[in-house]
C-alpha positions as CSV (number, residue, x, y, z in Angstrom):
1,X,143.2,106.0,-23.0
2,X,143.6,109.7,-21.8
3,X,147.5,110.0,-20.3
4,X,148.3,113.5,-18.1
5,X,151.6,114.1,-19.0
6,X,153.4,116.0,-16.0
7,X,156.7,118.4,-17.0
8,X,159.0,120.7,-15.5
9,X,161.0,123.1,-16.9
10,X,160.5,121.6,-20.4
11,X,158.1,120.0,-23.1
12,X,156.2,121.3,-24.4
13,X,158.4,124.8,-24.2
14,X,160.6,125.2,-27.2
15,X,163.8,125.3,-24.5
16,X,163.7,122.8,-21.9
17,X,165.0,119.8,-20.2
18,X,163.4,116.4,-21.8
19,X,162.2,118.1,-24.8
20,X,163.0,115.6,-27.7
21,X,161.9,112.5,-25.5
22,X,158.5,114.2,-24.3
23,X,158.0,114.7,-27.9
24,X,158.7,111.3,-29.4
25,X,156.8,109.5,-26.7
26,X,153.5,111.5,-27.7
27,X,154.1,111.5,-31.6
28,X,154.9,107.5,-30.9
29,X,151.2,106.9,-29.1
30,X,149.3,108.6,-31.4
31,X,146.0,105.7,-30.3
32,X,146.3,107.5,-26.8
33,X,145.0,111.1,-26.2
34,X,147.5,113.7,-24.5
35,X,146.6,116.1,-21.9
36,X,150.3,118.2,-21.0
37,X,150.6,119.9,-17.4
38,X,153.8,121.8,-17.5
39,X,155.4,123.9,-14.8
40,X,157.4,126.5,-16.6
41,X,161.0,127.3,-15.6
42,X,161.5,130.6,-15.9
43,X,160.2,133.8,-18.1
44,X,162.6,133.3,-20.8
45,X,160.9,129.8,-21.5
46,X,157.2,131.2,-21.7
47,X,158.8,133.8,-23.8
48,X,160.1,131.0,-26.6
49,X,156.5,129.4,-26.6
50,X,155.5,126.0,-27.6
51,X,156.4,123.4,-29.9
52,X,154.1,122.5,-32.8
53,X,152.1,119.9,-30.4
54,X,150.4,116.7,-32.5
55,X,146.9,116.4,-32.6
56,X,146.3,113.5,-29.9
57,X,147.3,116.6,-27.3
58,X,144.1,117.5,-26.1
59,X,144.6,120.3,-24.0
60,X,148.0,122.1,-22.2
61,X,148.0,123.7,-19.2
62,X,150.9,125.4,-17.7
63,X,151.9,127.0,-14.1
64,X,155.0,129.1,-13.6
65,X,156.9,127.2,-10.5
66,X,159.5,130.4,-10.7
67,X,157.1,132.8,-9.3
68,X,153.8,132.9,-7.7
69,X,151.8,136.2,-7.1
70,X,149.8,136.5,-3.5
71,X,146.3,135.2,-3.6
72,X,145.0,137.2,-1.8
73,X,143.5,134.6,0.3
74,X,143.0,135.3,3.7
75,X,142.5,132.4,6.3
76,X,139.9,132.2,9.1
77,X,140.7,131.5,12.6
78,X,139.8,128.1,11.7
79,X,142.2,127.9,8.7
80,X,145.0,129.1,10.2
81,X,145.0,126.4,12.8
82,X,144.6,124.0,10.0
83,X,147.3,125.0,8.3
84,X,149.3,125.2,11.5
85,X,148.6,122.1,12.2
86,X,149.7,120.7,9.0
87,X,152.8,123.0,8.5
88,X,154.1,121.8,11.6
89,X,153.5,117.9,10.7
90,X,155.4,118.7,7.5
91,X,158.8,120.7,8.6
92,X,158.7,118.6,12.0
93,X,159.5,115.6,9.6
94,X,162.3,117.2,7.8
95,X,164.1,117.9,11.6
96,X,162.9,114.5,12.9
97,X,165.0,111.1,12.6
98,X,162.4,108.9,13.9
99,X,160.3,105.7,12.6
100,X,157.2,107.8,12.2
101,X,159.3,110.6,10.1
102,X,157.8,109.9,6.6
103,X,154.0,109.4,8.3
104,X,154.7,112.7,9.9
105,X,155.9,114.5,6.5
106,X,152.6,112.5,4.0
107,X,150.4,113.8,6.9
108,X,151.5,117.3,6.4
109,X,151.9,117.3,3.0
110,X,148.2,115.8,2.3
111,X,147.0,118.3,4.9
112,X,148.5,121.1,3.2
113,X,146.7,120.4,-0.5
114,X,143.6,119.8,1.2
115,X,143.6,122.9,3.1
116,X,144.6,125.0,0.2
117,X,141.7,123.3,-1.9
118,X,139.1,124.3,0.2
119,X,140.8,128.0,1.2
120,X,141.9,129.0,-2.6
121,X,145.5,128.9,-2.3
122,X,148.5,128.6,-0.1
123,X,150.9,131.4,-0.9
124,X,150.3,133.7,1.7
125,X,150.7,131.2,4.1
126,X,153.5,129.9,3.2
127,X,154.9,132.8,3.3
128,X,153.8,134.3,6.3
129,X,155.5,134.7,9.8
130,X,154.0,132.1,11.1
131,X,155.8,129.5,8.5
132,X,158.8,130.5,10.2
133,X,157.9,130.5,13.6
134,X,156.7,126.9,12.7
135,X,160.0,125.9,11.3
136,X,162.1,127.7,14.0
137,X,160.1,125.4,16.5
138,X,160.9,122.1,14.5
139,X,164.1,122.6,14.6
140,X,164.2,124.0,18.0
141,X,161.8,120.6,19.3
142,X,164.0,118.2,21.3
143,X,165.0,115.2,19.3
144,X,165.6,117.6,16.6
145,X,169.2,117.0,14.6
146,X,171.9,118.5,16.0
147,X,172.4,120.4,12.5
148,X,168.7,121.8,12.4
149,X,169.5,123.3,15.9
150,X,172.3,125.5,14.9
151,X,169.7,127.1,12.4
152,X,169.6,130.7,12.6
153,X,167.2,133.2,11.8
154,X,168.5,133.8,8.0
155,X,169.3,130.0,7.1
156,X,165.5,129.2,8.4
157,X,164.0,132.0,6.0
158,X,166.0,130.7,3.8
159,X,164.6,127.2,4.1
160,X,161.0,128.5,4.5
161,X,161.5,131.1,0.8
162,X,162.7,127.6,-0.5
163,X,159.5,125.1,0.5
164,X,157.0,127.5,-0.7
165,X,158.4,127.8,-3.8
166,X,158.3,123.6,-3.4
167,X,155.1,123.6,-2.2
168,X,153.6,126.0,-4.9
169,X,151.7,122.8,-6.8
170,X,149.6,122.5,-4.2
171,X,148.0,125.6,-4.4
172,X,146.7,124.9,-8.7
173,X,143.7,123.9,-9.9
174,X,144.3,120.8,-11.6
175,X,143.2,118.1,-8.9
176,X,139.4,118.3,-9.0
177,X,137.9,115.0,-10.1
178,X,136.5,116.2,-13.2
179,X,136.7,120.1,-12.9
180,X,135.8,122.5,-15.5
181,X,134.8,120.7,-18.7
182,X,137.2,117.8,-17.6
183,X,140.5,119.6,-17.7
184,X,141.7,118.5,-14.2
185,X,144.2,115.5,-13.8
186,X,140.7,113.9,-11.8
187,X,139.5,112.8,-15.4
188,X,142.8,111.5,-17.1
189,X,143.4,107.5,-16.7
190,X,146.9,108.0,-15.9
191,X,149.3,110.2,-15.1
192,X,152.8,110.3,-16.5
193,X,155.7,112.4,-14.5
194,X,158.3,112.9,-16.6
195,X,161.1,113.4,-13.5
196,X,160.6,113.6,-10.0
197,X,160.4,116.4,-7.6
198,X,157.7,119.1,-8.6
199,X,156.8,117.0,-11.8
200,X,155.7,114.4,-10.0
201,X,154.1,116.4,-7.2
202,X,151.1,117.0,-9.1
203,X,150.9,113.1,-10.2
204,X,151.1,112.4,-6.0
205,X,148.4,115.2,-5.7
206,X,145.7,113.7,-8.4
207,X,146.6,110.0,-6.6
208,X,145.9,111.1,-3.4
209,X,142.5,113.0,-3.9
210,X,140.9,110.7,-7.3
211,X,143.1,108.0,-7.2
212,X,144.1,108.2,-10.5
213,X,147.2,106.1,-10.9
214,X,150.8,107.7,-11.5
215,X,153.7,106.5,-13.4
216,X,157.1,108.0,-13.1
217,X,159.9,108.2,-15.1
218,X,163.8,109.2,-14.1
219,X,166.5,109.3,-16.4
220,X,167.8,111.5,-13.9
221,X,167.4,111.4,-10.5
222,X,165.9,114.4,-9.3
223,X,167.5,114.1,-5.8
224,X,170.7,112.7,-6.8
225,X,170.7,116.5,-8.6
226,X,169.9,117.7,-5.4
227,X,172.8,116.2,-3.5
228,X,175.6,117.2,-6.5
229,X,174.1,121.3,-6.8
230,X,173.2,121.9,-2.9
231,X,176.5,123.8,-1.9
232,X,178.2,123.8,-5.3
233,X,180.4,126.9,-6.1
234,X,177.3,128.1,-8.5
235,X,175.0,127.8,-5.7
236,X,173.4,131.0,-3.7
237,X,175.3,132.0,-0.9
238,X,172.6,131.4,1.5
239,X,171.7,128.0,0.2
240,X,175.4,126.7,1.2
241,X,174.9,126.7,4.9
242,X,174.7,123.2,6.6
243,X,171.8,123.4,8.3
244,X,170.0,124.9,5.0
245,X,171.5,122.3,3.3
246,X,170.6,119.0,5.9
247,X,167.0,120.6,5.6
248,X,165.8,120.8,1.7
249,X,168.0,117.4,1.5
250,X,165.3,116.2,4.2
251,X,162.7,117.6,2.5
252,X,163.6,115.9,-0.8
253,X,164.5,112.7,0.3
254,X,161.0,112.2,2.0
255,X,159.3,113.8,-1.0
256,X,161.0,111.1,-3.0
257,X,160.4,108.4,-0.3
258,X,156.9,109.6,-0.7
259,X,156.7,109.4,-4.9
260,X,158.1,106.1,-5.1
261,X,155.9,104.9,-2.1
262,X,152.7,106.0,-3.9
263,X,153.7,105.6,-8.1
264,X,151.7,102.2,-9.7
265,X,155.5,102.3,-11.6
266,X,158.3,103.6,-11.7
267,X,160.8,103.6,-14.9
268,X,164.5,104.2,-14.4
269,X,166.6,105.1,-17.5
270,X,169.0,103.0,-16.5
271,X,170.3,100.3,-13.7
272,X,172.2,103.4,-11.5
273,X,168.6,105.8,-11.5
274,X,167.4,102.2,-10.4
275,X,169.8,102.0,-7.4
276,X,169.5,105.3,-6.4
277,X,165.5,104.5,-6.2
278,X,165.8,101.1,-4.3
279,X,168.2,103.3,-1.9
280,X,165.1,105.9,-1.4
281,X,162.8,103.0,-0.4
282,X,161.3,101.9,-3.6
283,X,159.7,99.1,-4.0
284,X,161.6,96.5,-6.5
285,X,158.3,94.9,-7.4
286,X,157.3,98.7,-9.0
287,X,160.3,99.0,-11.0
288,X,160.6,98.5,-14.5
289,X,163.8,100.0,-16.7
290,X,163.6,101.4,-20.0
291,X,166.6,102.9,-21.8
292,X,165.9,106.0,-23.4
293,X,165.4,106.0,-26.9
294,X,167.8,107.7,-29.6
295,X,167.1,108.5,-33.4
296,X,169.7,106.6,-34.8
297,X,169.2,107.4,-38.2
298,X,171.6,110.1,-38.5
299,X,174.3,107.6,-37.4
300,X,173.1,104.8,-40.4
301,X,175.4,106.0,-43.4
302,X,178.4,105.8,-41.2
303,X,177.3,102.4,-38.9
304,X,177.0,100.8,-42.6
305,X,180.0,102.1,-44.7
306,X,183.3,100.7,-44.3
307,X,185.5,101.9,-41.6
308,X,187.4,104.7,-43.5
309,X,188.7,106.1,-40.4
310,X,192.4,107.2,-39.9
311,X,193.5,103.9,-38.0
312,X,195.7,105.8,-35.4
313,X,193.1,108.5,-34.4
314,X,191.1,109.2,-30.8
315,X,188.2,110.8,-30.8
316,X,186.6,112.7,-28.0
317,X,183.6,114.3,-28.0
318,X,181.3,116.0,-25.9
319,X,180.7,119.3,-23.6
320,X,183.8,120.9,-22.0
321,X,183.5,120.5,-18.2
322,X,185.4,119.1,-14.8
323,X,183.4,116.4,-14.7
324,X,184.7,115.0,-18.0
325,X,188.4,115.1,-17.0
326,X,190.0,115.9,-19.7
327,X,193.4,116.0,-17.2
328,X,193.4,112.0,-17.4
329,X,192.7,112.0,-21.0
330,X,195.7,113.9,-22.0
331,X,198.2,112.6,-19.5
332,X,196.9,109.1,-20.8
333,X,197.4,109.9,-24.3
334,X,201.4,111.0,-23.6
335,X,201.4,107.6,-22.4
336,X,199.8,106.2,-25.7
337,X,202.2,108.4,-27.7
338,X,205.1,106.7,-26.4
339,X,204.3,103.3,-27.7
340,X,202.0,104.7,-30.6
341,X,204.0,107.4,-31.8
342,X,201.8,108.6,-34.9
343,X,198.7,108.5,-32.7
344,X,196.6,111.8,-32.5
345,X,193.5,113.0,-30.2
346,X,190.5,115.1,-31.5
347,X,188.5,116.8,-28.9
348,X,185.4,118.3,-30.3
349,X,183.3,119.9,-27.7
350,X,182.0,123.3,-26.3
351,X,182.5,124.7,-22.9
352,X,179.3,125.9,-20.8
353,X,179.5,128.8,-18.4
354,X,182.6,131.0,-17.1
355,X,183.3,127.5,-15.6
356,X,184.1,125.2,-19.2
357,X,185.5,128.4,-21.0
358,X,188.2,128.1,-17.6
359,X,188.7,124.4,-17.9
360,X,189.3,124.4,-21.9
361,X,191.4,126.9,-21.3
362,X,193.4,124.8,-18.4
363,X,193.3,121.9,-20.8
364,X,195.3,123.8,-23.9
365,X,197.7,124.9,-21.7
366,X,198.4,121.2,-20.7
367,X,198.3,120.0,-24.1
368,X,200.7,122.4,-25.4
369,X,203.3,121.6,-22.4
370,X,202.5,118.1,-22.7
371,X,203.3,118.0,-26.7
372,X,204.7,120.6,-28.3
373,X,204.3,120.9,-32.1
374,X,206.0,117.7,-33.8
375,X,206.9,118.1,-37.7
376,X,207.9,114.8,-39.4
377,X,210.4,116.6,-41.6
378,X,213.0,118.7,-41.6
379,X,210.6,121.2,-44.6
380,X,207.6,120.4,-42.7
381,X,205.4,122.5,-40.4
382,X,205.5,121.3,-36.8
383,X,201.6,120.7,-35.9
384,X,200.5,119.2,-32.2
385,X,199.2,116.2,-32.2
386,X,196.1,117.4,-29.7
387,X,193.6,119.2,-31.8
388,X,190.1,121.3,-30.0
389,X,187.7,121.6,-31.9
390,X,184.1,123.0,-31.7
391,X,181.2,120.8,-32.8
392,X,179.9,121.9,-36.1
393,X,182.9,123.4,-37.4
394,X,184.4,122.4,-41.2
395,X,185.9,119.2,-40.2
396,X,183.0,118.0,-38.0
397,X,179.7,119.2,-39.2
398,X,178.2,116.3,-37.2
399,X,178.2,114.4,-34.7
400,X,178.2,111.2,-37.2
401,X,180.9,112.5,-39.1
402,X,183.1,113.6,-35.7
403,X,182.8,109.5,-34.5
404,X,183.6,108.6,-38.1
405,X,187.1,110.5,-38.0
406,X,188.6,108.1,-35.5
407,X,189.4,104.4,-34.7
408,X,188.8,104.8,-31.2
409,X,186.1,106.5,-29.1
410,X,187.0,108.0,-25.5
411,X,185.0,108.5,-22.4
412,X,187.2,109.7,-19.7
413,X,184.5,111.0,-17.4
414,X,184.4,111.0,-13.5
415,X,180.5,111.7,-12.8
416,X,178.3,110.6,-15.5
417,X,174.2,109.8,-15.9
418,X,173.1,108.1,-19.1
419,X,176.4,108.6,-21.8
420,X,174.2,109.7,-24.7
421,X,177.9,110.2,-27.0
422,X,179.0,106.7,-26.3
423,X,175.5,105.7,-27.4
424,X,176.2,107.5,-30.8
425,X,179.3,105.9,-31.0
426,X,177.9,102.3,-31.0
427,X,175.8,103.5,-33.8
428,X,178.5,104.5,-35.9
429,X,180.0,100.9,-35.1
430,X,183.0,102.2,-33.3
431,X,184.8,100.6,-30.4
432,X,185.0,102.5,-27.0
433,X,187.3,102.9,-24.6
434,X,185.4,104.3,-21.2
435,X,185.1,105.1,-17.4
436,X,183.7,102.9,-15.0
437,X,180.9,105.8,-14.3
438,X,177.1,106.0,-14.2
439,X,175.3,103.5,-16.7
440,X,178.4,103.0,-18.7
441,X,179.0,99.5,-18.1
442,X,175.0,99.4,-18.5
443,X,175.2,100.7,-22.3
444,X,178.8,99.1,-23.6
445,X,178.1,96.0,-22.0
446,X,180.8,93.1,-23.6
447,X,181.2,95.7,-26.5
448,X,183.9,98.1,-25.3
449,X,186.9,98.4,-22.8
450,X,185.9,99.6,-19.7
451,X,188.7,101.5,-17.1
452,X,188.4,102.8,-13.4
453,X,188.1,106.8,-13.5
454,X,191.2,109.1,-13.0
455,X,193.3,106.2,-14.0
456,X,195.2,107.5,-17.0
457,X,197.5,104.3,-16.8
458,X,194.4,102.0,-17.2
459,X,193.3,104.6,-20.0
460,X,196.3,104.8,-21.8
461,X,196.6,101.0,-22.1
462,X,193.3,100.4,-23.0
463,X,193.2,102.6,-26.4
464,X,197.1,101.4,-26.8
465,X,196.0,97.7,-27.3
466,X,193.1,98.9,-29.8
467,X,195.2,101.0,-31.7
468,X,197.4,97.6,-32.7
469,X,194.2,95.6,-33.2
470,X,192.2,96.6,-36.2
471,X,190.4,93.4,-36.1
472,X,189.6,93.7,-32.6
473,X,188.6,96.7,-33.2
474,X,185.9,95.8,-36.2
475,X,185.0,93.3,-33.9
476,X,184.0,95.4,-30.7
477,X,182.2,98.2,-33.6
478,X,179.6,95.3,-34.8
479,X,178.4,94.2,-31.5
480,X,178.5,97.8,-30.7
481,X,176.3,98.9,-33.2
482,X,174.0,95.5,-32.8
483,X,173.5,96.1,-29.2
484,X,172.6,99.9,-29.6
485,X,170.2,99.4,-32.4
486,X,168.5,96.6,-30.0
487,X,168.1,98.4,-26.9
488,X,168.3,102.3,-27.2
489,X,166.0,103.4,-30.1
490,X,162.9,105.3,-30.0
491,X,160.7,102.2,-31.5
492,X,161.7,100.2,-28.7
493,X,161.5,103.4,-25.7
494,X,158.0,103.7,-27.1
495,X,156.9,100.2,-27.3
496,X,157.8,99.8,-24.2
497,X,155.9,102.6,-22.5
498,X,152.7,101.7,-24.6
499,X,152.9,98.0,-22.9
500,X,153.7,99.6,-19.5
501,X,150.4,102.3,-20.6
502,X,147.9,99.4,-21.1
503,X,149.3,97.1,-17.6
504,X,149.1,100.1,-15.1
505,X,145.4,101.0,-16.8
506,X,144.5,97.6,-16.1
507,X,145.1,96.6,-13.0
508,X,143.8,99.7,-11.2
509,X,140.3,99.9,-9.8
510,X,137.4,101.4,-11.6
511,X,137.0,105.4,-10.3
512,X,134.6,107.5,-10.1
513,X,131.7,108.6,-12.9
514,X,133.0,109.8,-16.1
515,X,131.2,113.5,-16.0
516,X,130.6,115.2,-19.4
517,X,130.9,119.5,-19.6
518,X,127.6,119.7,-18.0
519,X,128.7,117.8,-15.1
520,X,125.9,114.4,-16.0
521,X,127.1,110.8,-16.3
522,X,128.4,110.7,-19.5
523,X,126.6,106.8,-20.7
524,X,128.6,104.1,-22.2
525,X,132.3,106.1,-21.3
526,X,133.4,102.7,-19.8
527,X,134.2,100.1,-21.5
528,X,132.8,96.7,-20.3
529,X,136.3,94.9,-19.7
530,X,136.9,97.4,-17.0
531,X,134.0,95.9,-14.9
532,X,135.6,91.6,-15.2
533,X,137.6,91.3,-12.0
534,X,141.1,90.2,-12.6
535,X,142.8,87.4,-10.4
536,X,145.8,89.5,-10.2
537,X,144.1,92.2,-8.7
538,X,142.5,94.1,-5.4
539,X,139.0,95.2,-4.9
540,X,138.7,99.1,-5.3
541,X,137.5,101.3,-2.9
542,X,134.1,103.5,-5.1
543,X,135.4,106.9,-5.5
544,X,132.6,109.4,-5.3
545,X,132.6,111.9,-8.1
546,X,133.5,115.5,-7.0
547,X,133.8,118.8,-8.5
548,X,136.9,120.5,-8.7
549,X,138.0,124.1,-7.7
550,X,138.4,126.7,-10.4
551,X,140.1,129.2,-7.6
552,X,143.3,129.5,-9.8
553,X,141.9,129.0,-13.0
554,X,143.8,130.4,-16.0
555,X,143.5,131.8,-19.3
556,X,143.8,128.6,-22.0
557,X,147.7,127.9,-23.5
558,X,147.4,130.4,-26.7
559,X,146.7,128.1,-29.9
560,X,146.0,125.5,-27.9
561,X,142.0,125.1,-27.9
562,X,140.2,123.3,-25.1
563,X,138.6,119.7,-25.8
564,X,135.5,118.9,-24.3
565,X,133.8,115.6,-23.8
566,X,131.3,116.8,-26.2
567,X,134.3,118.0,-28.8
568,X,135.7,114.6,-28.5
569,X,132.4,113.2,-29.1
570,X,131.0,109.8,-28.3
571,X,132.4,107.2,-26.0
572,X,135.9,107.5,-25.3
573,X,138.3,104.6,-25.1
574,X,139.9,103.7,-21.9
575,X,138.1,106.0,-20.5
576,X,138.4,103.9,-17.0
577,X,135.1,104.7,-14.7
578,X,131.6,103.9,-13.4
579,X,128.4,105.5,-15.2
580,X,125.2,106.1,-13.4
581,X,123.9,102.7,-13.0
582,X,126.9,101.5,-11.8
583,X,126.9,103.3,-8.4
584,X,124.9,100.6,-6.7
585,X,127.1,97.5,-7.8
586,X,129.6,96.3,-5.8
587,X,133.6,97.3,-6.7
588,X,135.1,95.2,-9.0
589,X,138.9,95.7,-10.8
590,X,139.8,95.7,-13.8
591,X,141.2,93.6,-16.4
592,X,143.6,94.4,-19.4
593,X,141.7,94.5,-23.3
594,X,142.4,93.4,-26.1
595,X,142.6,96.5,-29.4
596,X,139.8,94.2,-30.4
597,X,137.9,94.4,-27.7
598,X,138.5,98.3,-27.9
């Protein structure tokens, strides 16, 4: 089948969020054909270029969501009441606390996309006068939240400069049925958004005007991030007020609400993404959890060798930060030192931003008050018992060798998503002592102690009664290491998403005619299982075959070359549709096939 991958801010960009999974999950389904949509994230990120793509990538297209140039477009009389009309559906929603709120915001948003198809492009709009005045009246309207009221002029400029550059999806060219020689999300079979928010926008976009099915995948939840970074000390100044702040958290909870509502599936990395979309109104029946998947071949020469570790040795590792409260970690370890007086604590990790240099810097300090440099002889040098190190160095080249120098891993972390180190760990076969935080319990399972956060006590006792149990210890490292290898490798993240592929394919309706590049029914493009009606399925409505806009058509991706129908050459697999001769028959669903039948 032919998948539309959807990205933000990452793959297939050299630097990037969800790089290394993008990559594995296309490299892992080479028997499927790629096509990669990918909303840049800034200008240093074009700058760095692409990754060496495989050859089922088809075509890439990319959009900058960091800037957008006018269009130029200028509206009608008839257009601007359109888009009026529309605008105020959409920001009436986010001020509105009503039943009819999320109607009110799909109405606007639907509006919006199909107004700037037929116009060429929403920028202008968007950022026009009237935007404001639109907003200024939503918030103004009575039954309004009391928060949106207090909105002044700056905060609601600021909340208009900060939908447009939401809304600026709408305004590409990749929604037209079949488009220019097929290169439109109208002529994939699926579409996959790798996170929510503007990935999955153009997913929501292709569903709404082809009905081409969308699968969505969180491993972080795009508006959890919203919630933890609206107001943060990092955050724009403007951005910090509360009525700016109730506002865009509107806006992304009902874009959210919206996703989920409208996704065939929806894939959580792990059971707390899964919470946090049940919370947002998804539907359970949708939901279907896979872990992500780690390479854990680095970590087999140290899972299979016996444990050479010092016995009396904790090991942290990870990046330098508040959220990883280090504070607990060391107070708990004067704790441990008391009843394990030769035990020692390795922290190999690297600050990020002004703000880690700070807190490394805060956690020396308290390390050198809390133990000052021991010798164990009168001729001996006194040396702390708290080392920092930084990843890489001599005596951790990597992360394999950094779990192998201790007994004992820690987690002492107060926020956390998906704990990629303690994953690592359990592939070395070590035993882990961790936070009640994020998917933690998730991963560890029965194979590890498990504490409440900023409880140094609980910590403290938990690595203490390891320390003095080597068996234990071996014990907790084998199921470990037997859990992590069964449930968070790449075989099984990719197995899972080429199952999950093949059951969203088949049990969507047959669309609209597969069009070749000179815009005739391409013949025999649909295979016959597609046509056997499935007891487990609904009739489809006929989608009528449509050509797309080229209004914001681009120059191709450099060193990418664009595949045609013709290119490809003869009939393509999966290709899910109706040909000529089937206009006239009635709808009918489809069924899954066999790779036999294929």
């Amino acid at each position: 089948m032919r998948i539309g991958l959807l990205t933000e801010g990452g793959y297939p960009y050299v630097s990037g969020d969800a790089g290394l999974w993008c990559d594995r999950l296309v490299r892992g389904l080479g028997q499927h054909e790629f096509d990669i949509y990918a909303l840049s994230g800034g200008p240093h990120q074009e700058e760095s270029g692409l990754v060496v793509l495989p050859p089922q990538v088809g075509r890439v297209r990319t959009a900058p969501l960091w800037t957008a140039e006018e269009d130029g477009v200028a509206y009608g009389r008839r257009a601007r009441r359109r888009f009026t009309e529309c605008y105020d559906e959409l920001v009436g929603a986010l001020s509105d606390s009503s039943a009819s709120q999320a109607d009110r915001f799909a109405t606007g948003l639907y509006g919006l996309a199909e107004l700037a198809r037929d116009e060429g492009g929403l920028v202008g709009a968007l950022r026009s006068e009237g935007a404001v005045r639109a907003l200024e009246r939503a918030c103004r309207a009575p039954g309004a939240l009391r928060t949106a009221r207090e909105a002044r002029v700056p905060e609601l400029l600021t909340v208009a400069g900060q939908l447009e550059r939401a809304l600026r999806p709408l305004s590409l060219d990749w929604y037209g049925p079949h488009g220019r020689d097929g290169d439109t999300l109208g002529s994939v079979d699926l579409c996959h958004a790798a996170s929510g928010g503007p990935a999955a926008l153009p997913g929501l976009l292709a569903r709404h005007f082809s009905d081409v099915p969308l699968l969505v995948t969180e491993y972080g939840v795009r508006l959890r991030t919203h919630y933890l970074t609206s107001g943060a000390p990092g955050a724009p100044a403007g951005e910090s007020a509360p009525a700016v702040r109730a506002l865009l958290a509107a806006f992304h909870t009902l874009l959210a609400a919206e996703v989920y509502r409208q996704a065939a599936r929806l894939t959580p990395g792990n059971a707390h993404a899964r919470r946090w979309q049940e919370r947002c109104g998804a539907d359970r029946a949708k939901v279907r959890t896979i872990h992500p998947g780690m390479d854990a071949t680095p970590f087999a020469a140290v899972g299979d060798a016996p444990d050479t570790a010092d016995p009396h040795t904790l090991v942290w590792s990870g990046r330098v930060e508040p959220a990883k409260d280090l504070v607990s970690l060391l107070h708990a370890f004067a704790q441990v030192r008391k009843d394990e007086p030769r035990a020692r604590l390795r922290i190999v990790g690297a600050s990020a931003g002004p703000e880690g240099q700070a807190y490394l810097g805060h956690c020396r300090t308290l390390a050198a008050q809390l133990f000052p440099d021991e010798a164990e002889g009168p001729h001996a040098v006194g040396e702390n018992p708290v080392s920092f190190e930084e990843p890489g160095g001599p005596r951790t080249p990597s992360p394999a060798e950094t779990y192998a120098a201790g007994a004992v891993v820690v987690l002492s972390s107060v926020v956390e998503g998906f704990p990629v180190g303690l994953v690592e760990a359990m592939f070395c076969g070590r035993a882990t002592v961790s936070t009640d935080v994020g998917a933690v319990v998730e991963v560890i399972g029965g194979t590890g102690l498990v504490v409440p956060p900023r409880n140094p006590r609980a910590l403290a006792e938990a690595c203490a009664a390891l320390l003095r149990d080597p068996e234990r210890r071996a014990r907790l490292g084998a199921a470990a290491r037997a859990r992590a290898l069964e449930l968070f490798t790449v075989e099984q993240n990719i197995e899972a998403y080429h199952g999950l592929y093949l059951e969203v394919v088949s049990q969507c309706p047959a669309r609209g005619v597969v069009l070749d590049q000179d815009g005739d029914p391409r013949p025999f493009a649909v295979p016959a299982e597609a046509r056997l009606p499935g007891r487990w399925t609904g009739l489809g409505a006929r989608v009528t075959a449509r050509r797309g806009p080229g209004w914001t058509a681009g120059p191709p991706v450099r060193g990418v070359p664009p595949r045609s129908a013709a290119t490809r050459g003869g009939p393509t697999p999966g290709a899910f549709g109706r040909d000529a001769s089937a206009q006239a028959a009635p709808p009918v669903a489809a069924v899954p096939f066999t790779e036999g039948a294929r």
